[in-house]
C-alpha positions as CSV (number, residue, x, y, z in Angstrom):
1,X,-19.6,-14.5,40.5
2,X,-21.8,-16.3,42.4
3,X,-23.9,-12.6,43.4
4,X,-24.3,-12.3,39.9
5,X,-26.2,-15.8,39.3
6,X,-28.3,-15.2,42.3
7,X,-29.0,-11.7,41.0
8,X,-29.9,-13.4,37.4
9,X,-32.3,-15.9,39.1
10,X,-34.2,-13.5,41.3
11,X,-35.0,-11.0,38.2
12,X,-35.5,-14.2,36.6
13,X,-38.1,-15.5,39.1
14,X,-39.1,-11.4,39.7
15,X,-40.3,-11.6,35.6
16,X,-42.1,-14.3,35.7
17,X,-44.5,-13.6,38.7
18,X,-45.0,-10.0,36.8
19,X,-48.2,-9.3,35.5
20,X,-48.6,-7.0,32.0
21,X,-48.3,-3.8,32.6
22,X,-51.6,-1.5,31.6
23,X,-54.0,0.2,33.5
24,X,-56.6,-2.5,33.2
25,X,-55.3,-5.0,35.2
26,X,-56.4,-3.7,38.6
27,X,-57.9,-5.5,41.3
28,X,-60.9,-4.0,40.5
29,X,-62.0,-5.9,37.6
30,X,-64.4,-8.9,38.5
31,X,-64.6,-12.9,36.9
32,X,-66.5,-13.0,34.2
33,X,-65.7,-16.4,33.1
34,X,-62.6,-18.9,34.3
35,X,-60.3,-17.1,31.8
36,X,-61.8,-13.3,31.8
37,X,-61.9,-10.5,34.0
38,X,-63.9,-7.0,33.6
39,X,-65.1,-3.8,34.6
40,X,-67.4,-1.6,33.5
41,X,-68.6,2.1,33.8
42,X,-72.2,3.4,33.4
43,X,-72.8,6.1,30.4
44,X,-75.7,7.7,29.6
45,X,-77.2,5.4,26.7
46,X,-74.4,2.6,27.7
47,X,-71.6,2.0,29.1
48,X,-67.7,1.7,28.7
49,X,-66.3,-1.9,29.3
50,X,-62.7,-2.9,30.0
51,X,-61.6,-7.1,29.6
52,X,-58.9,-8.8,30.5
53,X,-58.4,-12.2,28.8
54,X,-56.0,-14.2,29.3
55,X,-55.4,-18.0,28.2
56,X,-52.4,-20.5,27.9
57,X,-50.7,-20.7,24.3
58,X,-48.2,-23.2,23.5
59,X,-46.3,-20.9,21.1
60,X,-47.7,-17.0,20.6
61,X,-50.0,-16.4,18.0
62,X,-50.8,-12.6,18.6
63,X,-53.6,-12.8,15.6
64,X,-55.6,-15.9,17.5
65,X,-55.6,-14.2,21.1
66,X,-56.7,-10.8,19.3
67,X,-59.5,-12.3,17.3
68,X,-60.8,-14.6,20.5
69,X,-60.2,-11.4,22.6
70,X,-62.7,-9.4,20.2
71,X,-65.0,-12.3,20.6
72,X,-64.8,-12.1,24.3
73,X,-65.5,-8.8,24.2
74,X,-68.8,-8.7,21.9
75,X,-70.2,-11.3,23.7
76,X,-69.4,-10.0,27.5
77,X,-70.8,-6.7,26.4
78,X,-74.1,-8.8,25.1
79,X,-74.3,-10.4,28.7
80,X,-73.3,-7.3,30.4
81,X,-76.2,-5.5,28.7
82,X,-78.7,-8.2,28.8
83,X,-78.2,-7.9,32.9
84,X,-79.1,-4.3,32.4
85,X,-82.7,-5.0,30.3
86,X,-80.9,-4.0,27.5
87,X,-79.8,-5.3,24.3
88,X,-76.9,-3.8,21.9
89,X,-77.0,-3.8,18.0
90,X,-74.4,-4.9,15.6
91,X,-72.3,-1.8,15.5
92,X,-72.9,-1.2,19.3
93,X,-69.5,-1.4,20.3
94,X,-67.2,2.4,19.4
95,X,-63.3,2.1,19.2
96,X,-62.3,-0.8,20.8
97,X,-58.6,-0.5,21.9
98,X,-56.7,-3.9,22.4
99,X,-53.1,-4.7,23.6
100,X,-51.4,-7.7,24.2
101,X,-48.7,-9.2,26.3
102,X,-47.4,-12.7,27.0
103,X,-45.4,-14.4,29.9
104,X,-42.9,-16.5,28.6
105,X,-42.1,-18.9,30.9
106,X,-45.8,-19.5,31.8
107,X,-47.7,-19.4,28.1
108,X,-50.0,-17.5,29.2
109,X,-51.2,-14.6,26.5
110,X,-53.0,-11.6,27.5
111,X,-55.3,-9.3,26.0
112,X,-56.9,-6.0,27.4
113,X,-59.8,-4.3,25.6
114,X,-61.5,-1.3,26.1
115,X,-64.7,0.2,24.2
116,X,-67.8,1.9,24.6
117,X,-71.0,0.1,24.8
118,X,-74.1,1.7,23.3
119,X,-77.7,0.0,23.9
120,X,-79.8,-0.6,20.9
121,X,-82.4,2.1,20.0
């Protein structure tokens, strides 16, 4: 009996170092701000940005983290570009993808988001 609780804690404990899985969260991706993380690659009249957001929620609200995520993503691509003597216009950004995930036992919610980024004309 007592193998089993110790097995129960450790996948326990295990789960709640995890991070999300998703093929964004790699150690690749730099701060942007404290709570968001990015990476991008260079296109020919843009580029393609990847975020990774995350931020403490007392209970989940999957439509607030979603809507700040989109937020967070519009205005790190305006930055982003702005470093690049560029600006973007206001349908600059092409199928962004989002996903989330949350850690229960810390609070923390995550969303990823993934778009291309095309410069203003």
């Amino acid at each position: 009996m007592r193998h089993l609780v110790l097995a129960a804690v450790a996948a326990l404990s295990l789960g709640a170092c995890a991070r999300p899985p998703s093929p964004y969260t790699q150690s690749w991706l730099k701060p942007l701000d404290n709570d968001t993380q990015y990476a991008l690659n260079e296109r020919s009249g843009g580029f393609e940005l990847i975020i990774r957001h995350e931020r403490y929620q007392y209970r989940q609200e999957e439509d607030a983290i979603l809507a700040t995520c989109e937020r967070t993503f519009t205005a790190a691509a305006q930055v982003l570009a702005e470093r690049r003597n560029h600006s973007i216009g206001p349908r600059s950004v092409q199928d962004l993808k989002m996903s989330t995930d949350r850690n229960l036992f810390t609070g923390i919610s995550t969303c990823n988001a993934i778009a291309t980024v095309n410069y203003a004309r």
